[in-house]
N, C-alpha and C positions, 0 to 999 in steps of 0.2 A: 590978363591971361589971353593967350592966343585960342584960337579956333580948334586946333590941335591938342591942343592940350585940356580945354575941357571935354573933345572928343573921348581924348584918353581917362581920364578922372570919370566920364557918366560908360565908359565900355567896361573898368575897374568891379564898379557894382553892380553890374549885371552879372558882368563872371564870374563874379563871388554868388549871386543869386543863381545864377543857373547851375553852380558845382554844389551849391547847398541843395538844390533841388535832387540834382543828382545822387546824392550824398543821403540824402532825405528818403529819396526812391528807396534805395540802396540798403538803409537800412528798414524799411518797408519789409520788404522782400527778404531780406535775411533774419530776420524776427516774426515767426510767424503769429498770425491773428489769433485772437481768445477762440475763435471759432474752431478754427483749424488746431488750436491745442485740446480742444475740450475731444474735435475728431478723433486724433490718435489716441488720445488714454481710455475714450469707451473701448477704442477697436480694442487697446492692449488692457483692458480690465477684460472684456468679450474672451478673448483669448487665456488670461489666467484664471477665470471663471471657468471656461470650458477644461484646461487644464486641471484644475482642482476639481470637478466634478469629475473626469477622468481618473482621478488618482484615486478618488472617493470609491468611486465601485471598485476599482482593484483590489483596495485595502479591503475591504468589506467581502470580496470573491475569497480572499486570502482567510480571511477569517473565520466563514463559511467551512472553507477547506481544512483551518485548523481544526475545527470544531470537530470535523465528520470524523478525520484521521484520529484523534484521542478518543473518539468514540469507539472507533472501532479497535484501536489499540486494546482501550478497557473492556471490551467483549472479549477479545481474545485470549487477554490475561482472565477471565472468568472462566471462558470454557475450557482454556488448555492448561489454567494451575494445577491443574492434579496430574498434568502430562509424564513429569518426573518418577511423583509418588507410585503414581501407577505402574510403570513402567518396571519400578522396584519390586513391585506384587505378586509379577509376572511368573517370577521364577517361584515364586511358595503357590503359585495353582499349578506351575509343571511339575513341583515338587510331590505334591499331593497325588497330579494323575500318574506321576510312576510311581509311587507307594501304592498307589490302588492294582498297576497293573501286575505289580511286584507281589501283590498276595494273591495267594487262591481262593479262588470263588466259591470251589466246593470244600476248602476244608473249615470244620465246622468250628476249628480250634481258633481260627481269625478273624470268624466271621464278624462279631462285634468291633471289633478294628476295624474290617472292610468298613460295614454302616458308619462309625464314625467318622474315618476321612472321604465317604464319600458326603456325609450330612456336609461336612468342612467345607466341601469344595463346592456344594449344590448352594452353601449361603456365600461365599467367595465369589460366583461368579452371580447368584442375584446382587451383590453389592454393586458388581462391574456393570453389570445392565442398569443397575440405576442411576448409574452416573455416565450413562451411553460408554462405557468399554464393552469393544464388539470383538468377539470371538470370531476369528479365521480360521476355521477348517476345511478345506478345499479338495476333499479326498474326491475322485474320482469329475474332479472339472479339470477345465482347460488352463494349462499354466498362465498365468496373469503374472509378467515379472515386474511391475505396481505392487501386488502383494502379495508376492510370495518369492521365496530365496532357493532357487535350485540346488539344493546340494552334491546330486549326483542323479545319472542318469542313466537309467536301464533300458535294455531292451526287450519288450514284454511282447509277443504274439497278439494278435486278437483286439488288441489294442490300441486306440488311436496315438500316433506321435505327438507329444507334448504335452500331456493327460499326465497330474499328479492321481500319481499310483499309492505313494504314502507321505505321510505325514508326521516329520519328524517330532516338529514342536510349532503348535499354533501358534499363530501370527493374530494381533489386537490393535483394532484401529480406538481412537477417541475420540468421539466427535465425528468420526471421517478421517482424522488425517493418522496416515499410520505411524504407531507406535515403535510396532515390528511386527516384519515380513514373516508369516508364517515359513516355515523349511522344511523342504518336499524333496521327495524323489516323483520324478517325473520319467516317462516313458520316452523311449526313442523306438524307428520302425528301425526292425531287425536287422 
């Protein structure tokens, strides 16, 4: 063999060696180390960790929150079940005070009538007090139209404007929240 040609044959293995090297590198570099894999999955467990710990108090804020809201739902339904009932009552205590205003006081033929619807209506509205149904009667205050229903308006002398002057049919709150607006005649200036 010529001089050439084992030139050529020993340049053959090296360029195979150095493209395996390369090649070697190569994939070096495009497969990353155990180290640098263990790297990214703390970072990306760090991250779903925080994640879930994130979600964990929301859920548990959420739950908190459900909790308060049926709480307070079921208070409600406690204090205002009778909201209806009562409400229906209303009319047999207006009932009662016009049968009482409807009889005479001084005649002596009714008079046990009288005492009986008023005993009627004096345990009628202890019942309502013991179950906080509040009596609005507003004669001679300042119209409040929160609780009370203008029905008409006079003009009264001597009198300040917007002052219920009468009192049609009282108005009953329960609890606080009104039932119904008592109804008034209210004053206007002349």
């Amino acid at each position: 063999m010529s001089e050439q040609e084992k030139d050529q044959n020993n340049a053959e293995p090296q360029v195979e060696t150095v493209e395996e090297q390369e090649a070697a590198a190569a994939a070096e570099q495009a497969e990353p180390t155990a180290e640098e894999k263990l790297a990214e999955l703390e970072a990306e467990l760090a991250t779903v960790k925080k994640a879930l710990g994130e979600a964990d108090i929301r859920a548990q804020a959420e739950i908190q929150n459900m909790r308060r809201r049926a709480e307070r739902d079921v208070q409600h339904a406690h204090k205002f079940a009778l909201e209806k009932f009562a409400g229906d009552l209303l009319s047999v205590a207006d009932n009662l005070e016009r049968g009482l205003g409807a009889l005479d006081a001084d005649d002596e033929n009714v008079k046990a009538a009288r005492e009986g619807i008023e005993l009627t209506l004096k345990s009628l509205l202890d019942v309502f007090s013991k179950y906080n149904l509040e009596q609005i009667s507003p004669s001679d205050e300042p119209f409040n139209p929160e609780l009370h229903e203008a029905m008409t308006m006079v003009p009264v002398p001597n009198v300040d404007p917007n002052t219920v002057i009468d009192v049609l049919e009282k108005g009953y709150q329960l609890n606080g929240r009104l039932i119904r607006p008592a109804r008034v005649v209210v004053s206007k200036a002349p």
